[in-house]
Wavefront OBJ file of the C-alpha trace (Angstrom):
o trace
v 122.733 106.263 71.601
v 120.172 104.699 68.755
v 116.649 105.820 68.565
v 113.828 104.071 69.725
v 112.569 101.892 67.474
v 108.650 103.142 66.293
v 105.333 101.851 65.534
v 106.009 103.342 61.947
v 109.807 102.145 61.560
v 108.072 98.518 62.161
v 105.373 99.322 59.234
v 108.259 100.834 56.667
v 109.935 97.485 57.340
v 107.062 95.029 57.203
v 105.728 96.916 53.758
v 102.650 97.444 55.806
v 100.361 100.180 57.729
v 101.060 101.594 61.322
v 97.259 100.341 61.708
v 98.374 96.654 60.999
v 101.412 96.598 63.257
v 98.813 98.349 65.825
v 95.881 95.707 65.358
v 99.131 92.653 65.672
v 99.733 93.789 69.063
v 96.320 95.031 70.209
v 94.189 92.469 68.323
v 96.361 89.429 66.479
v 93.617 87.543 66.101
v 92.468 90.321 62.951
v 95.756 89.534 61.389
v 96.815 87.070 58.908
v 98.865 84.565 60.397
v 101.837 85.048 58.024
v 101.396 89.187 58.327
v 101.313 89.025 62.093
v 104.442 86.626 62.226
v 106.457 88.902 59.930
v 105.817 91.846 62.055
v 106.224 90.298 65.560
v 109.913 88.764 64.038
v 110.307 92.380 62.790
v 109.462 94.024 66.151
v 111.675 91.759 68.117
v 114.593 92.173 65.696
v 114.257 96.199 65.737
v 113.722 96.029 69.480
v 110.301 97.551 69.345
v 108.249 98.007 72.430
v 104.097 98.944 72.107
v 103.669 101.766 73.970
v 101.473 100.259 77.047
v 99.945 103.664 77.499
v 98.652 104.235 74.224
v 97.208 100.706 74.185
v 95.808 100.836 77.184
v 93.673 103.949 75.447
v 92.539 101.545 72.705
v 91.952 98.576 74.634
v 90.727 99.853 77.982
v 93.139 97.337 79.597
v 96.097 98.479 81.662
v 98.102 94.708 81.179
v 98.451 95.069 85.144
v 96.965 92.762 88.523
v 96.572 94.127 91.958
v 97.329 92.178 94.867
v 95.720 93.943 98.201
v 97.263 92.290 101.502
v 96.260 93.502 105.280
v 99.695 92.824 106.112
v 102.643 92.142 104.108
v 104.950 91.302 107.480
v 102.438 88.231 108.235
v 104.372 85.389 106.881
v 101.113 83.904 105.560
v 100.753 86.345 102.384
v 104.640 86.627 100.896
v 104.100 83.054 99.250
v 100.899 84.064 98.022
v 101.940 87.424 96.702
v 104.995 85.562 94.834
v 102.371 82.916 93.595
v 100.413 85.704 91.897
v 103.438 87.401 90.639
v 104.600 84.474 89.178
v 101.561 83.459 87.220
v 100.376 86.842 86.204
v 104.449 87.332 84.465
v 103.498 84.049 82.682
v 100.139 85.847 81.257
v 101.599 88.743 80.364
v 100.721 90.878 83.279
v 102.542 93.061 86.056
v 101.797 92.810 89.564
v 101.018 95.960 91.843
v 100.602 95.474 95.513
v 99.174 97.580 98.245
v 99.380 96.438 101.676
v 96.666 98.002 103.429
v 98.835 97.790 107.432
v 94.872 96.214 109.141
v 93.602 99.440 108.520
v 90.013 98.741 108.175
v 88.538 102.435 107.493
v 90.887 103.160 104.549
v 91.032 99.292 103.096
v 88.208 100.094 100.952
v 89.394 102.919 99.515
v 92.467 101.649 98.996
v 91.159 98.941 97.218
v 89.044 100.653 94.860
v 92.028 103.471 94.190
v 94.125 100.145 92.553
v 91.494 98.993 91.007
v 91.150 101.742 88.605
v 94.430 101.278 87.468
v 94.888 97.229 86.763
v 92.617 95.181 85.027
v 91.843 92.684 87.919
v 91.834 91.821 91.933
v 93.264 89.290 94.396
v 92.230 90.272 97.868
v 94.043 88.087 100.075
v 92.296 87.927 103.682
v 89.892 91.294 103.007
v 88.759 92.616 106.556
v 85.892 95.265 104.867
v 82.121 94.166 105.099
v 80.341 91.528 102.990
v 78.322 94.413 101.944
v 81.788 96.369 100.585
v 83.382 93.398 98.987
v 79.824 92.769 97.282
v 79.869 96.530 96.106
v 83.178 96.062 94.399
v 82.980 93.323 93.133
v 79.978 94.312 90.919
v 82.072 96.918 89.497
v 85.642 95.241 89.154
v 87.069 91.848 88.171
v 88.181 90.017 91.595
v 88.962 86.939 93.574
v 89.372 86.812 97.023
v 91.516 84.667 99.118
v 90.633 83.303 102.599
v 87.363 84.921 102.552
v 84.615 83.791 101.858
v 80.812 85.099 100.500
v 78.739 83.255 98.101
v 78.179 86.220 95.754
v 82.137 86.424 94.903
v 85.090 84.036 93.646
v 87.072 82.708 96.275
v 89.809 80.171 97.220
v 89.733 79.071 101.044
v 91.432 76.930 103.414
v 89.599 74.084 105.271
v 89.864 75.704 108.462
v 86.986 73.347 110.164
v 89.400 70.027 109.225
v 92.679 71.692 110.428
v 90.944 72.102 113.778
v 89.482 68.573 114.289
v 92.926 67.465 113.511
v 94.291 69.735 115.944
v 91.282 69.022 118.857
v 91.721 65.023 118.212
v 95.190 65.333 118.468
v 95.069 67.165 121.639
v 91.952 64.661 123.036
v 94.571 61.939 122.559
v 97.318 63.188 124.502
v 94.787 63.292 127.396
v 94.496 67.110 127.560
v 90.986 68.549 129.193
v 90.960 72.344 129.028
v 92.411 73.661 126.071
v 93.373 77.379 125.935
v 92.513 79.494 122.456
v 94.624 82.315 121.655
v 92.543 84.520 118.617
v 93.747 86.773 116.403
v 92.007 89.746 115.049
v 88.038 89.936 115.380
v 88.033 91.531 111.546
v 89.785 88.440 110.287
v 87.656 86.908 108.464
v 89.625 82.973 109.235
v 90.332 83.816 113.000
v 86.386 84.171 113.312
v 85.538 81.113 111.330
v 88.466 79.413 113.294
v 87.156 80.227 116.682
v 83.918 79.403 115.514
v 84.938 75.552 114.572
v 87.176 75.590 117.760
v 84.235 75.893 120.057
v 82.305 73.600 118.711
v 84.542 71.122 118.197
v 85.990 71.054 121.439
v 82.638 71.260 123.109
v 81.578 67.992 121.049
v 84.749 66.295 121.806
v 83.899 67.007 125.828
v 87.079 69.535 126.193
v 87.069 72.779 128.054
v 87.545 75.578 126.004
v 89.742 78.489 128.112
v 89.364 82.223 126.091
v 92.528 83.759 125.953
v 91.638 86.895 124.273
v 92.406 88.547 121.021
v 95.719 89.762 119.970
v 97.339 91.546 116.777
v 99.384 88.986 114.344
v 102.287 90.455 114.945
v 105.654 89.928 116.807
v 104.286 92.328 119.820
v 100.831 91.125 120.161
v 102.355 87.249 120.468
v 104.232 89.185 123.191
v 100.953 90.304 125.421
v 100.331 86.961 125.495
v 102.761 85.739 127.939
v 101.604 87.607 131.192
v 98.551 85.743 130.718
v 99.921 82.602 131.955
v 100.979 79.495 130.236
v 102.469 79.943 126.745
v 102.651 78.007 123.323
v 104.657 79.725 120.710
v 103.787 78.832 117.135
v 106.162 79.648 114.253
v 106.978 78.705 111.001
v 109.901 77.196 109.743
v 111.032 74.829 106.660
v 107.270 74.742 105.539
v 106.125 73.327 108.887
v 104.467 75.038 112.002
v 105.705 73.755 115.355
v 104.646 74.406 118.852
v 106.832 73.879 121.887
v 105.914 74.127 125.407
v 107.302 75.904 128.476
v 111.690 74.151 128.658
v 110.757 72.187 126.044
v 113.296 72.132 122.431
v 113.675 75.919 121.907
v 115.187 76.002 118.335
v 116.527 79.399 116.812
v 113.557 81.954 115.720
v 114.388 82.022 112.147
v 112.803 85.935 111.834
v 114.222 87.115 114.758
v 117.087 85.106 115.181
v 116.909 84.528 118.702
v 115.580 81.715 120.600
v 111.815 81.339 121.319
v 112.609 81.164 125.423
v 113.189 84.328 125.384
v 110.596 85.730 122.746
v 110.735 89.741 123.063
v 112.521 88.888 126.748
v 109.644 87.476 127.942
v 111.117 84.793 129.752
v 109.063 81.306 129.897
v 108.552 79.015 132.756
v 109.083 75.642 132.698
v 106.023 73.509 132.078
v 105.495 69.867 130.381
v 104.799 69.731 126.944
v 101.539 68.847 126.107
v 102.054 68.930 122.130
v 104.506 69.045 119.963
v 102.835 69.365 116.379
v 99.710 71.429 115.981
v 98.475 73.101 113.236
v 99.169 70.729 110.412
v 96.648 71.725 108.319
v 96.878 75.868 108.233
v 98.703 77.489 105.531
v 99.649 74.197 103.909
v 96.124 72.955 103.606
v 94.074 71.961 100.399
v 92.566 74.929 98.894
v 88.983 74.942 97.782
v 89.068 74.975 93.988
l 1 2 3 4 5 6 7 8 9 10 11 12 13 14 15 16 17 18 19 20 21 22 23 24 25 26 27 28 29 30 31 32 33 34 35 36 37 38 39 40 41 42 43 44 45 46 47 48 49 50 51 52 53 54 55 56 57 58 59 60 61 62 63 64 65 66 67 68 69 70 71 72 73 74 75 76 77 78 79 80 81 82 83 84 85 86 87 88 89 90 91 92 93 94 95 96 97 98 99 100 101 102 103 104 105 106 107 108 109 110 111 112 113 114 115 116 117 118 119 120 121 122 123 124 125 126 127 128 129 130 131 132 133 134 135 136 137 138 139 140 141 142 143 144 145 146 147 148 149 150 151 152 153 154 155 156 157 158 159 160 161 162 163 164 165 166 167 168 169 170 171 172 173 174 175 176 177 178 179 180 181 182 183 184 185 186 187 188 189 190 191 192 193 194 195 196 197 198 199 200 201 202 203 204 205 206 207 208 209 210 211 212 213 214 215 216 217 218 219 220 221 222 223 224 225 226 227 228 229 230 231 232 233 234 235 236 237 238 239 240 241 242 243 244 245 246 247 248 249 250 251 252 253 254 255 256 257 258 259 260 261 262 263 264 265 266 267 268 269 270 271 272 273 274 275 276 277 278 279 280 281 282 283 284 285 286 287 288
């Protein structure tokens, strides 16, 4: 097996000082062009790798971006979390991810615990206070995402426009009391949702039905159905589709059964009264 190339066995080669072959990979910019090419064709020909640890001692960087997710089953944050990935490998970063399961008492902590060891933040739907995220982000390099405070850097979706769509639409079809399923009342989006939903509907003259607050997950959609009529939503191909009661039941592409008979909850048959909904969510325009 051949030994690992060195910082020296570089300098020996390139006729110049383990500080120079440091100060090309830690600082090029201090480094004559033709010097720093020499070296960098060197290193890649010998196969030498800077040790990250050591320069993360000299340049207080760690090279590495942490993604924090409430929940990495919700279909909603794998695209992001790729997304990231994606762009940090073409900066020159790793990814690290913690997926905090909704837990709202330990989210800060395990926020702050990453932190310490990557050199930036994406916090992708954060549930903690405005007060926490404030705290942090006075001490740490972050962006949030689908949450939003004016004291921190964050892309949203135009929730309030995906729900006019979704109130007009329903308005058209000649529908007059319109049932609201929310999610979680530490999401940040459910709330602002909810929020828009009421309003909207009251200004469009619609009767808004509450029918309570459920977990985004596969068994909170199922504690849904006792309470009467039922609208599953699911992804699939890029688009979300809702079918009534009978209506087109297509294959659940997760669970691989069909959406009549979601977690055996067997659904009655009732008229459609939209096929499309939710256009906007998920696929919407961020704000830049």
């Amino acid at each position: 097996m051949s030994k690992s190339m060195t910082i020296r066995d570089v300098a020996k080669a390139a006729g110049v000082s383990p500080a120079t072959v440091s100060r090309t990979f830690v600082h090029p910019e201090k480094v004559e062009s033709v010097t720093r090419d020499r070296i960098l064709a060197l290193a890649k020909e010998m196969n030498y790798r800077p040790n990250a640890a050591a320069r993360s001692l000299i340049t207080g960087l760690t090279g590495n971006i942490g993604i924090v997710v409430p929940d990495l089953t919700n279909p909603f944050f794998p695209t992001i979390v790729r997304s990231v990935q994606r762009k940090a490998e073409q900066l020159g970063y790793s990814a690290l991810l913690v997926d905090t399961g909704e837990d709202v008492q330990h989210e800060p902590e395990l926020t702050e615990n990453l932190a310490r060891q990557v050199d930036g933040l994406v916090l992708c739907s954060p549930r903690m206070s405005d007060e926490k995220l404030i705290e942090i982000s006075s001490r740490y390099p972050l962006v949030m995402i689908n949450r939003e405070i004016p004291e921190v850097p964050a892309v949203t979706i135009d929730n309030r426009s995906g729900i006019a769509q979704e109130v007009a639409h329903l308005k058209a079809l000649g529908h007059h009391r319109i049932g609201y399923v929310a999610g979680p009342e530490t999401s940040y989006s459910c709330l602002i949702r909810q929020q828009a939903a009421s309003e909207l509907l009251a200004e469009a003259g619609l009767e808004e039905v509450s029918i309570g607050r459920f977990e985004p997950t596969f068994d909170g959609g199922a504690q849904c159905c006792p309470a009467g009529p039922l609208v599953l939503c699911y992804r699939r191909h890029g688009l979300q589709r809702c079918h009534g009661f009978g209506a087109h039941q297509p294959a659940d592409p997760v669970r691989g059964q069909r959406a009549g008979e979601f977690d055996g909850c067997r659904l009655r048959r009732h008229r459609v009264f939209f096929d499309v909904i939710s256009r906007a969510f998920h696929r919407a325009r961020s704000a830049q």
